[in-house]
C-alpha positions in Angstrom: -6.5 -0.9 8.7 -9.5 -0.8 6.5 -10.8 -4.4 4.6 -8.8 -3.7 1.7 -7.4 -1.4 -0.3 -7.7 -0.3 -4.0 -5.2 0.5 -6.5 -7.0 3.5 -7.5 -6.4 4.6 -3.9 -2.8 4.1 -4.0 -2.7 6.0 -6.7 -3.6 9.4 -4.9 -0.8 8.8 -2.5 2.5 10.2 -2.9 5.9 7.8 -1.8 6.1 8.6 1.9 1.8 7.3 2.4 2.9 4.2 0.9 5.8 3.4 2.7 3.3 4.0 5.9 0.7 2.2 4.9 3.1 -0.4 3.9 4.6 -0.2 7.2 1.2 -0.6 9.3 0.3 -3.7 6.8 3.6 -5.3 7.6 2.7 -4.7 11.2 -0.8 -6.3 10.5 0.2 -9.2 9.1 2.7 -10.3 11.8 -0.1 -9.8 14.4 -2.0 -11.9 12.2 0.9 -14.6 11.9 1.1 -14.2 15.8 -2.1 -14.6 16.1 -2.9 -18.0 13.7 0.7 -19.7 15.7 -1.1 -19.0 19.0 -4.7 -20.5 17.6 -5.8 -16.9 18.9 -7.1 -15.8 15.0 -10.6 -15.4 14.1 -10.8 -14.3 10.6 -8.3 -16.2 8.4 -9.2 -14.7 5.2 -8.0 -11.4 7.0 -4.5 -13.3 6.3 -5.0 -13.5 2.6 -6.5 -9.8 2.5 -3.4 -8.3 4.4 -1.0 -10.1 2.1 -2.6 -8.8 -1.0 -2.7 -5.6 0.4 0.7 -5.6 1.0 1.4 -7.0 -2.6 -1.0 -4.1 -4.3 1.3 -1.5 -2.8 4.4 -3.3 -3.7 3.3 -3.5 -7.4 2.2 0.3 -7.4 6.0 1.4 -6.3 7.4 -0.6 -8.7 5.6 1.1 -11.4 6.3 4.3 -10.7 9.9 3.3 -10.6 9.4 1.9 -14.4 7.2 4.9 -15.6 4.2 3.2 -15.7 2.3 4.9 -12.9 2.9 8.3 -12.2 3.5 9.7 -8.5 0.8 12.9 -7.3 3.5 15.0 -6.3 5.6 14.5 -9.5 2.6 15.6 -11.1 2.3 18.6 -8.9 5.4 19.8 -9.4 5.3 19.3 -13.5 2.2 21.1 -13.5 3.9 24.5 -11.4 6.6 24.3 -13.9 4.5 24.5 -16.4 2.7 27.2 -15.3 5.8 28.9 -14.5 
């Protein structure tokens, strides 16, 4: 997964690349934990970075639930009606 990712980035992704990317940071993080239990980890601001990550997308979904963000595809399809 790439260093770190920005909210503006999130924001061009529609529901289903979230949950994905959501998905692979989970997945990160737990090799991460694995990692730091088994005194295997090199790079233990990777930790904090993953975990941010993972809170970044978090807080994007739950705007777009409240309104506050708006999702690419609803905009997609607002814009075809509307043309329509």
């Amino acid at each position: 997964m790439a260093s770190s990712v920005k909210a503006h980035e999130l924001d061009e992704m529609n529901n289903v690349d979230l949950e994905a990317r959501l998905r692979e940071a989970k997945e990160e993080l737990f090799n991460l934990r694995f990692q730091a239990a088994t005194g295997q980890l090199e790079s233990h601001g990777r930790l904090r970075t993953v975990k941010k990550d993972i809170a970044r997308i978090y807080t994007v979904v739950r705007e777009r639930e409240l309104g506050i963000r708006s999702d690419p595809d609803a905009n997609d399809a607002r814009q075809e009606e509307a043309q329509s």
